[in-house]
N, C-alpha and C positions, 0 to 999 in steps of 0.2 A: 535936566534935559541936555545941557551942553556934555557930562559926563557919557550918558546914552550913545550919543552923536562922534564924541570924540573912542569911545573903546570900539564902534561900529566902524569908526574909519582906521583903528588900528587893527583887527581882525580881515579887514580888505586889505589892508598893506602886507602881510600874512601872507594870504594867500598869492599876491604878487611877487615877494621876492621868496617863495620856496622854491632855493635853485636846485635845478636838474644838477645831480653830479655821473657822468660818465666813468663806469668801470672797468674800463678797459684801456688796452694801453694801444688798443689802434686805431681811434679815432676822436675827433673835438665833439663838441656841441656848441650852438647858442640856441639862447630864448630869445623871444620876441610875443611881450605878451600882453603889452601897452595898458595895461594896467586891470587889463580883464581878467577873468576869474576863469575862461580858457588860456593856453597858454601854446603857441608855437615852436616845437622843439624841431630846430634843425639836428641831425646826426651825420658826421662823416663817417661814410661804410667804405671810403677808398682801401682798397686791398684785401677788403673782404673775400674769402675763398670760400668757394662752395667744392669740400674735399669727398665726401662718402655718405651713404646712406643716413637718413633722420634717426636721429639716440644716438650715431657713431661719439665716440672720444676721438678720433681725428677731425672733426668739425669744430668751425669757430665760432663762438656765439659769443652776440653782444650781450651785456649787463647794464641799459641805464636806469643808473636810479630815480626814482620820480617823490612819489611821496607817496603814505599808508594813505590805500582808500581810493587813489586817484585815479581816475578813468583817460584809458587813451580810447579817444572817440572818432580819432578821423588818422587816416596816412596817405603819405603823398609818396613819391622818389622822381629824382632825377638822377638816374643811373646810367654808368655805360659798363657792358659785359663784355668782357671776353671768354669767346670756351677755349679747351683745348682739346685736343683730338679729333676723335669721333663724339665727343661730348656737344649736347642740342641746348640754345639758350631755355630751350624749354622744360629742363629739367633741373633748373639751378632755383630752387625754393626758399624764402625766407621765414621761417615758423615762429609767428608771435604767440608766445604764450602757451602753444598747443592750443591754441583757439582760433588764429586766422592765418595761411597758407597762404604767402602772395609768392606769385609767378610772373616777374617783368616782363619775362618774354615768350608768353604762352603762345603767343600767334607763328613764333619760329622756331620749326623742328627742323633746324640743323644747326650748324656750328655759325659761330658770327667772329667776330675780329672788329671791336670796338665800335659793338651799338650802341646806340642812347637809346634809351624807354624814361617817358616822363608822361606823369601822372595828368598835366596839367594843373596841378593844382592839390587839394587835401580831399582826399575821398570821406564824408563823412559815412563812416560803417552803418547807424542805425538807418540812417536816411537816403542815402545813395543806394547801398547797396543789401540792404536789411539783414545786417550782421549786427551781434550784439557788440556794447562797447567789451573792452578791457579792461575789467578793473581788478587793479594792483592790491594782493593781499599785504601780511603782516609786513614784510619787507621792503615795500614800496619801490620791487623791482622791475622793469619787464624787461622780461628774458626772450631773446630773438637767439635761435639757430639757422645756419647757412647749411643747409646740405643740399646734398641731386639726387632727384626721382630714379634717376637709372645712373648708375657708379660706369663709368668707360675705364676710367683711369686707376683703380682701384686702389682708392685712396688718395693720389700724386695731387690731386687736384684735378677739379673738372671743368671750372668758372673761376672768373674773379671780377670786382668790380673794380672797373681804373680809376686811376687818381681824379678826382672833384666828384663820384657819386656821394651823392645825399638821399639822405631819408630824412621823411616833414612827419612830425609827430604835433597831433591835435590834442592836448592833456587836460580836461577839467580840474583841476587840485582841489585840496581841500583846506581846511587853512591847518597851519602849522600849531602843534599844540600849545606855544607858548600865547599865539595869540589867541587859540581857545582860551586860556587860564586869562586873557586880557580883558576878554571878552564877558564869561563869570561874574569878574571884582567888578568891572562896570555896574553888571547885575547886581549885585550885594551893595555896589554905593549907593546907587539908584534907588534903590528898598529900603534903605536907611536914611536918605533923606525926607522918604514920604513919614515918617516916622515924626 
């Protein structure tokens, strides 16, 4: 029984410390995940550009890594954008996954000069707003692109988010394979002592 108990509490520590690694070289992360089996991923998006149309190769796209399997269930931001030109904050797009399209400043069609947009809080997708989660295939990556609905600047840049924007990722995990494999031997000790 203590065996049971003890691989069951090593398969939750698992899933606690699978850290988020961030692939990109323009911004941090931390977690905050207190020991639950959701996990709070903060992202610095400061300098994020939103340069050209969605698919463009002038667009800059985040890469963080999360873990095989794992569900981003909820997003928050606390951002501030700048447009340039004739560029509208409402056409600066964040594209998760090619599944969910957020627009921080859908309410303002024209140009701004260091808005904030905040979330209040983590928008849970299923529940809040009835979008499916995200769940991360083989790679255990989610891929976010930064483009604009309508290119002013073609290409130069259209937006950017100023320095302290953040993005709040809500990530269910899964446990990490090794504590699967902990997990298992538990099983097989367990069964060998009824024996």
């Amino acid at each position: 029984m203590k065996a049971i108990a003890l691989t069951t509490l090593a398969a939750a520590a698992g899933l606690a410390t699978a850290a988020p690694v961030l692939q990109t070289g323009l911004t941090n992360y931390s977690v905050d995940n207190a020991g639950a089996a959701t996990a709070t991923i903060t992202v610095d998006v400061s300098g994020l550009t939103f340069n050209d149309a969605q698919g463009s190769a002038l667009n800059q796209m985040l890469a963080v890594g999360l873990a095989v399997g794992a569900e981003v269930t909820g997003i928050g931001w606390d951002v501030t954008l700048t447009t340039f030109g004739a560029s509208w904050a409402s056409e600066a797009v964040l594209n998760f996954e090619g599944q969910i399209f957020l627009t921080v400043g859908s309410a303002d069609g024209g140009p701004v000069s260091n808005m904030n947009y905040a979330s209040g809080g983590i928008i849970d997708l299923s529940d809040d707003v009835s979008l499916p989660n995200i769940t991360l295939g083989g790679d255990g990556v989610l891929n976010v692109e930064a483009f604009d609905s309508f290119v002013d600047n073609g290409g130069a840049g259209d937006a950017v988010f100023e320095q302290g924007s953040v993005l709040y990722l809500a990530v269910k995990g899964v446990p990490a394979p090794g504590s699967l494999a902990i997990l298992g031997l538990g099983g097989l000790v367990a069964g060998r002592r009824r024996r």
